[in-house]
C-alpha positions as CSV (number, residue, x, y, z in Angstrom):
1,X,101.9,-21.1,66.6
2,X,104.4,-18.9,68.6
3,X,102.9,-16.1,70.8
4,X,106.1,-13.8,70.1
5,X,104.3,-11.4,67.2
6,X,106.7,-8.4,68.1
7,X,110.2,-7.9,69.0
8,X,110.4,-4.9,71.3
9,X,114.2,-2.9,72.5
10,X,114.4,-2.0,76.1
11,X,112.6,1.6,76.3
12,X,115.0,4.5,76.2
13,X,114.5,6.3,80.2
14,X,114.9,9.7,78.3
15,X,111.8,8.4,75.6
16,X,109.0,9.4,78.1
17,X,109.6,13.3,78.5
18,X,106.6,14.9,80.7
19,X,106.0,16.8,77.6
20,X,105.2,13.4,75.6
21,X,103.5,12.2,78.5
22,X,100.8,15.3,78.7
23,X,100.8,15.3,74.8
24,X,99.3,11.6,74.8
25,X,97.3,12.5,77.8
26,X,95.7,15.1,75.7
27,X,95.2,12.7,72.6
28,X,93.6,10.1,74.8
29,X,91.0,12.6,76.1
30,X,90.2,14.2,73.0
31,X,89.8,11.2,71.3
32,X,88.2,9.2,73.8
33,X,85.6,11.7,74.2
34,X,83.9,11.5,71.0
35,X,82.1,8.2,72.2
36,X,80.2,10.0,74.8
37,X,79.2,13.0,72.9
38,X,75.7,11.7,71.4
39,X,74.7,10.8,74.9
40,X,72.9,13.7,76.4
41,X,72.1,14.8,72.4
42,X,70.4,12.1,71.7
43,X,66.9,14.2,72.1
44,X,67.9,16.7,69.3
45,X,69.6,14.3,67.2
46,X,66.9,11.7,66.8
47,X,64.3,14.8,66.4
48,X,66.6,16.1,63.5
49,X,66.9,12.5,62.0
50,X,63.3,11.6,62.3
51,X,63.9,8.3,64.7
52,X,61.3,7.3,67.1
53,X,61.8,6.7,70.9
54,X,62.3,3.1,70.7
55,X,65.0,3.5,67.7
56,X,67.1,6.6,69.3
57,X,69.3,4.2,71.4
58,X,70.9,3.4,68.2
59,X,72.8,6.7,68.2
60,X,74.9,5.5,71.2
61,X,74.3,2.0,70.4
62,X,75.7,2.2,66.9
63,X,79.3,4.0,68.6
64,X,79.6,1.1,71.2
65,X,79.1,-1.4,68.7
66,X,82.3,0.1,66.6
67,X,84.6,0.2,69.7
68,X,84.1,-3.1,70.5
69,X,84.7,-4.2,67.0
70,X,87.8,-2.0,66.9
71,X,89.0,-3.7,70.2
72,X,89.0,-7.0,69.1
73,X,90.1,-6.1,65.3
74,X,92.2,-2.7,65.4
75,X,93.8,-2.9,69.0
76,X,95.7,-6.1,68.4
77,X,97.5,-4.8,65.0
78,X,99.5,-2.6,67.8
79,X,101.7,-5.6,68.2
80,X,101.6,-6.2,64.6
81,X,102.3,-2.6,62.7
82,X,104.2,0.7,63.5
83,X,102.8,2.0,66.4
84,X,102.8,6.0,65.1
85,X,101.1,5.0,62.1
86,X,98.4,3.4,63.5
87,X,97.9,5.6,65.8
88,X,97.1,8.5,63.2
89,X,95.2,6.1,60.5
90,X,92.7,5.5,63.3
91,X,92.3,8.6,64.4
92,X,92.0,9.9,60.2
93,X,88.9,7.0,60.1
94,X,87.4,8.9,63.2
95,X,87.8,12.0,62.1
96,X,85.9,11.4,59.0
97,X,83.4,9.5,60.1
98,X,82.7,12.7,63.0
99,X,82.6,14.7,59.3
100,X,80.3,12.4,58.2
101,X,77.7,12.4,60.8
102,X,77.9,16.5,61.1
103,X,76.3,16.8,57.8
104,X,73.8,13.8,58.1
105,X,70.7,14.7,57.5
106,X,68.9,11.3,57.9
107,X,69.0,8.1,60.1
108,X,71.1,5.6,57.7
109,X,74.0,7.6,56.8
110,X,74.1,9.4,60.3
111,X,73.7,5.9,61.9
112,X,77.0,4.5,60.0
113,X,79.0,7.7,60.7
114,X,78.5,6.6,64.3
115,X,79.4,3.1,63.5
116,X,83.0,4.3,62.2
117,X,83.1,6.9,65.2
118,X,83.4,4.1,67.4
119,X,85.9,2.2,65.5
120,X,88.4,5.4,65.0
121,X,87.9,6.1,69.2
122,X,90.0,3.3,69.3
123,X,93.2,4.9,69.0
124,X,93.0,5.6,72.5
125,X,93.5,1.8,73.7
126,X,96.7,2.1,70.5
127,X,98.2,4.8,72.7
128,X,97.9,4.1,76.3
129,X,100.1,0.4,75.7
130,X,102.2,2.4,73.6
131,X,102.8,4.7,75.9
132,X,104.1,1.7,78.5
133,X,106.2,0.3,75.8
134,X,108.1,4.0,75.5
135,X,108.0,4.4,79.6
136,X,110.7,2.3,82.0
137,X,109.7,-0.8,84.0
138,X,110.2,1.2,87.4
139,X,107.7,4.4,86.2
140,X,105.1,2.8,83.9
141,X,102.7,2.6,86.1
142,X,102.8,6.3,86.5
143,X,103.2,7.1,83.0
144,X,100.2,4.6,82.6
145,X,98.4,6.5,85.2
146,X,98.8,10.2,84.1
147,X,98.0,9.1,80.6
148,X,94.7,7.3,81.3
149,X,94.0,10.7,83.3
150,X,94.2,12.1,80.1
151,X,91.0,9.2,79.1
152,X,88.8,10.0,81.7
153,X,88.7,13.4,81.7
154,X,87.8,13.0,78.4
155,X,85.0,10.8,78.8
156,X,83.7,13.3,82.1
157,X,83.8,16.4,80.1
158,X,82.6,15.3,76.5
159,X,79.0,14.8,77.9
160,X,78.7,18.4,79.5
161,X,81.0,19.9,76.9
162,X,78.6,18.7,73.9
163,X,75.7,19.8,76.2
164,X,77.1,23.4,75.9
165,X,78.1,23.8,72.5
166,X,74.2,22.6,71.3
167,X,72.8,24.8,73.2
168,X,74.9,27.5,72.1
169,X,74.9,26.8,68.5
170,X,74.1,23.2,67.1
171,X,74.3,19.5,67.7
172,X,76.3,19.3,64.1
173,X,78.9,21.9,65.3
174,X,79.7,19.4,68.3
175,X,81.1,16.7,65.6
176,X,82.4,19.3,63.0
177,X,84.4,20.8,66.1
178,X,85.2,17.4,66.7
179,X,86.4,16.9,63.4
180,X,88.9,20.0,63.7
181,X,90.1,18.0,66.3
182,X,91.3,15.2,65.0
183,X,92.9,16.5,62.2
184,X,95.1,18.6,64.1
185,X,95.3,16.2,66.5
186,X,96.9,13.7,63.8
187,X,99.1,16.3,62.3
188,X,101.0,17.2,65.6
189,X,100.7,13.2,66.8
190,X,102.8,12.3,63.3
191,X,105.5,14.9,64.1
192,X,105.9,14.1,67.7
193,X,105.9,10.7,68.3
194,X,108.8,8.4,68.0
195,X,108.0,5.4,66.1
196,X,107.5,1.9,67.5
197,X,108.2,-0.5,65.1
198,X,107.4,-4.1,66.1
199,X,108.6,-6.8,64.2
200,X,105.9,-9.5,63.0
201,X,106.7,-13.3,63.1
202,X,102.9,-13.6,61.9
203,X,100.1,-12.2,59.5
204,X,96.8,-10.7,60.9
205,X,94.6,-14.1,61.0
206,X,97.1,-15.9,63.4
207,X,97.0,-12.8,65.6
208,X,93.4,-12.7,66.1
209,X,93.9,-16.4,66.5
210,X,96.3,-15.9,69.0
211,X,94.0,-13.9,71.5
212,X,91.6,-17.0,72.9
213,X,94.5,-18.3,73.4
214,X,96.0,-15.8,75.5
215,X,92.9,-15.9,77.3
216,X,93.3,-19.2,78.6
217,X,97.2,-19.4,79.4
218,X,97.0,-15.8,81.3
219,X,95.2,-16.2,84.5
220,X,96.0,-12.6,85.5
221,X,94.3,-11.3,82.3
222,X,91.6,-13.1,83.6
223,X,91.7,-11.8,87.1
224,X,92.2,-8.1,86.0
225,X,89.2,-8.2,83.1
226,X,86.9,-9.7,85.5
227,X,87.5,-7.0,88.6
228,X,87.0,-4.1,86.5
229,X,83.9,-5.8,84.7
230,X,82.2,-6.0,88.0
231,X,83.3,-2.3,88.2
232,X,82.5,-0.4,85.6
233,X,79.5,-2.7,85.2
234,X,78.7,-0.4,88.5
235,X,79.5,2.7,87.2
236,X,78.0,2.4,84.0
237,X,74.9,1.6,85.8
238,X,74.8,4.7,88.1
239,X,75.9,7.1,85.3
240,X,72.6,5.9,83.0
241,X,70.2,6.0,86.1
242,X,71.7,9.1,87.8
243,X,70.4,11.8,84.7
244,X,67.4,10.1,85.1
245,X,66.5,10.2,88.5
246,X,68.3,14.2,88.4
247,X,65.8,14.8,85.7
248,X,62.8,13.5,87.9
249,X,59.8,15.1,90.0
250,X,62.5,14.6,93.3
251,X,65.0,17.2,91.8
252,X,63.4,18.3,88.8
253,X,67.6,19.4,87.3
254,X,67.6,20.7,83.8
255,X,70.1,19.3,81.1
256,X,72.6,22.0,82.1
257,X,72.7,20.9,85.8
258,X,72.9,17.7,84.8
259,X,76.2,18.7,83.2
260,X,77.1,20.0,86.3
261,X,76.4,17.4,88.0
262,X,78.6,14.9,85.8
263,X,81.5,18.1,86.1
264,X,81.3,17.1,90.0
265,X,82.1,13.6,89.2
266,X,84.8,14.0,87.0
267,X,86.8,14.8,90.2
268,X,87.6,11.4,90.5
269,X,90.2,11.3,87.9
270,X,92.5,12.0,90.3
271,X,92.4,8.3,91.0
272,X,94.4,7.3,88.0
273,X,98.0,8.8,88.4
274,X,97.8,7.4,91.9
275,X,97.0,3.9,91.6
276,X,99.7,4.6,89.3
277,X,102.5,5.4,91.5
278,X,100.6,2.8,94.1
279,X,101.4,-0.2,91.7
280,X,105.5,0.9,90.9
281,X,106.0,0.4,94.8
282,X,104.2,-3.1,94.5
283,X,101.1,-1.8,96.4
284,X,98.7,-3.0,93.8
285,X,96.6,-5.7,96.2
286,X,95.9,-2.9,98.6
287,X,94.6,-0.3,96.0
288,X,92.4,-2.7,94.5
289,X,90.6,-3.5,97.6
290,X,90.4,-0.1,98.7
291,X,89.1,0.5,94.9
292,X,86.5,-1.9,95.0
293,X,85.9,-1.0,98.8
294,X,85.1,3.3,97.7
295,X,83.2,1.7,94.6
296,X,80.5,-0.2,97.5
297,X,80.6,3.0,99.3
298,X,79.6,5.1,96.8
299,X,76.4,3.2,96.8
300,X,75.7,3.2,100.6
301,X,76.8,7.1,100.3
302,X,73.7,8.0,97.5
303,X,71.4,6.6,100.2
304,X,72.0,10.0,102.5
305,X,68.9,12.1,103.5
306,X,65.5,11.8,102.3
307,X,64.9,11.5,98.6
308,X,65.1,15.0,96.3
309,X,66.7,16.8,99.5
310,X,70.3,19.1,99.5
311,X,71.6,16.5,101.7
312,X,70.6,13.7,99.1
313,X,72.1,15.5,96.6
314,X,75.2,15.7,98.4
315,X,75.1,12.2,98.5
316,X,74.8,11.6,95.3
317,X,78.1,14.2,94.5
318,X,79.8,12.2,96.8
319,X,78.8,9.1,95.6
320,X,79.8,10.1,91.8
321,X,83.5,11.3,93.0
322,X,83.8,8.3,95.2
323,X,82.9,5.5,92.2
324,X,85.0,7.8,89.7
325,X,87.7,7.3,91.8
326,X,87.5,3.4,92.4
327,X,86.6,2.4,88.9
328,X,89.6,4.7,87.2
329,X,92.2,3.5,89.5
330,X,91.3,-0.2,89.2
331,X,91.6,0.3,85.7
332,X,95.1,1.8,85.9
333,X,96.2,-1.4,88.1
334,X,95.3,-3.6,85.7
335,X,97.1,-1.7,83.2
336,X,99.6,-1.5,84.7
337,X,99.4,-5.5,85.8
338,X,98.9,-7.0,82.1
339,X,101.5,-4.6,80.8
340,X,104.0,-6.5,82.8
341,X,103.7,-9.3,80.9
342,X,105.8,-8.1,77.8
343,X,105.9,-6.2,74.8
344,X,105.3,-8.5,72.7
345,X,101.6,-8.9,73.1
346,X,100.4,-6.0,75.1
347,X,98.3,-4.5,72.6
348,X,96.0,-7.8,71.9
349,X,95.9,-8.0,76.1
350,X,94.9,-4.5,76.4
351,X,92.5,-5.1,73.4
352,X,91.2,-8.4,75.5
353,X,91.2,-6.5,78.8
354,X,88.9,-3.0,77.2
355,X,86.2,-5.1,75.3
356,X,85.7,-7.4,78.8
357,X,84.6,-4.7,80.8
358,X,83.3,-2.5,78.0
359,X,80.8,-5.4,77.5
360,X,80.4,-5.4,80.9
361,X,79.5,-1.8,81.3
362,X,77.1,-1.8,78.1
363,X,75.1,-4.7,80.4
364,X,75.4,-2.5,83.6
365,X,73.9,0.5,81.5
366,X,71.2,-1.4,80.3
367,X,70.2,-3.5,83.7
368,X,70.8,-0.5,85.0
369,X,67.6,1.4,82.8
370,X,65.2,-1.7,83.5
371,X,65.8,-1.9,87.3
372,X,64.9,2.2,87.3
373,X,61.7,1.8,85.1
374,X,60.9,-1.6,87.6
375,X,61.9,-0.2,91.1
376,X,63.1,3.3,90.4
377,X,66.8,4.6,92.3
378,X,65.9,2.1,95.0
379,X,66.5,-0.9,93.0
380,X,68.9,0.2,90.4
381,X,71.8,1.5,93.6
382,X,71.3,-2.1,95.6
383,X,72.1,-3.9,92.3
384,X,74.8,-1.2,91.5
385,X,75.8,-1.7,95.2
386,X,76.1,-5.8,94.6
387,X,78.6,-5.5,91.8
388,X,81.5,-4.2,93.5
389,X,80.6,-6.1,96.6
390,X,80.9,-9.2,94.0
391,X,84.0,-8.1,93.0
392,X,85.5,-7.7,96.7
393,X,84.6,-11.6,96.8
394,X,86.0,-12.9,93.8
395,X,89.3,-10.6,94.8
396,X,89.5,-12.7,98.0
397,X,90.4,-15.7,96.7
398,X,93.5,-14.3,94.6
């Protein structure tokens, strides 16, 4: 079987204009965002759909479950069909399944909508090694960077932003706006992008074939996957404990200063079009120890002043803008490290990289929950405060 699914041409210099580069920003955060919108709803939203306690997991459950289909299924066609066309039939299968669930009125058919929610979020791992295809050797990096900005912002504000708009109007106008979205956000995609056409040398069951194979013959795949598991294993765990403990008798924060709160965090964006520029000068061994290194820290930081006080609160700001910024540049350096491999199978490596440490970070949410109900913010920051430590280990014998 031969690895080479795709024949890529050098990327034009003039093909990455700052204006592309903000407009696939944009789409990455819009997009990426409607994962995270059920999370703080899921009170209203199981009330409306008549699910019990123990079932109202499923409304986040259901959207993880579809993006980590789509990484393994949807992601890898990048290297298989046109990249522009892909890129908007994803997004057209999000945007009506976000229709879908707006006008559910029960558990089943709200349920699926979230299933295909998940599955048309995808897009956003299409775009980001698209964009590094269109962007020069000596910039991608920093294309890479700027666009995964883009992402994260997106995935800081869509939990505060859906807070908002339900308590202004409703929970369904969160996914109908969402829907608007998309559309639009298809329309103006289609007319702007150039296309990518790769040329296929084989069908869609030897490219999903091909992928445990490029797990074994890429070491660095490896390498990159398992530092950021170990990360945003981490951060997944703070930001499903944090609300909680916020929400406690210590602080006592309502749902709108929990927003707040995850606004504060969202400052650590600024990570990502750093590492960035970090990784074109061949600094990418440094940033990812200081990255794992602020990622510890955070940990040690949220231990500041007695528990429920302004100075523990601090902490806790500090700690959230501290692991933002660890977790979201390690994730641009291994971007931007896989993406050096070649064009020819960056979209089933990105596709391999995403649904590593997205499984990762669905276990770090959920050991995360346990340790809080067994040992409260105690436990659940000295576990949180072992994964990047773990990571810092592994990284020493590269």
């Amino acid at each position: 079987m031969t690895m080479n699914a795709t024949i890529d041409t050098a990327p034009d210099p003039r093909a990455m204009s700052y204006r592309l580069t903000f407009l696939l920003a944009a789409a990455c955060g819009m997009v990426a965002a409607n994962i995270y919108y059920a999370q703080p709803l899921i009170g209203p939203i199981s009330i409306a759909l008549g699910l019990s306690h123990a079932a109202a997991g499923l409304i986040v459950t259901m959207t993880q479950i579809g993006y980590g289909i789509g990484l393994l299924l949807i992601v890898p066609l990048g290297d298989l069909v046109e990249n522009r066309k892909l890129i908007c039939s994803v997004i057209g299968l999000g945007a009506a399944a976000l229709l879908a669930a707006g006008f559910a009125t029960q558990a089943l058919p709200f349920l699926t909508a979230a299933l295909f929610i998940g599955l048309g979020s995808v897009a956003v791992q299409i775009i980001i090694p698209y964009a590094a295809h269109l962007a020069p050797e000596a910039v991608r990096g920093r294309v890479v960077g700027n666009v995964s900005t883009g992402l994260m912002l997106g995935v800081m504000l869509a939990r505060p932003a859906s807070s908002f708009v339900t308590a202004a109007l409703s929970w369904h106008a969160v996914f109908f706006g969402s829907t608007v979205l998309m559309v639009a956000l298809a329309a103006v995609l289609w007319i702007t992008l150039p296309e990518r056409r790769p040329v296929a040398r084989m069908h869609y069951g030897a490219l999903l074939m091909s992928m445990p194979h490029l797990v074994r013959t890429t070491p660095l795949l490896r390498r990159r996957a398992l530092y950021q598991a170990f990360l945003f294993a981490a951060f997944s765990l703070f930001w499903t404990v944090t609300p909680l403990l916020l929400a406690g008798p210590e602080f006592g924060f309502s749902q709108a200063g929990i927003a707040l709160f995850a606004l504060a965090g969202a400052a650590g964006v600024a990570a990502a079009p750093i590492a960035g520029r970090l990784a074109d000068r061949g600094h990418s061994r440094i940033a990812t120890l200081i990255s794992m290194l602020l990622a510890a820290l955070a940990f040690l930081a949220a231990h500041v002043g007695a528990a429920g006080s302004g100075l523990s609160l601090a902490g806790l700001v500090v700690a959230a803008v501290a692991l933002d910024f660890g977790v979201q540049g390690n994730v641009v350096l291994g971007f931007r490290a896989i993406f050096a491999l070649g064009p020819e199978h960056r979209s089933r490596l990105n596709g391999l990289y995403m649904a590593t440490f997205f499984t990762a970070g669905a276990a770090g949410s959920a050991l995360g929950a346990w340790a809080f109900a067994q040992g409260g913010w105690a436990l659940a920051s000295w576990i949180g405060l072992a994964l990047p430590v773990a990571a810092l280990i592994y990284a020493a014998t590269e």
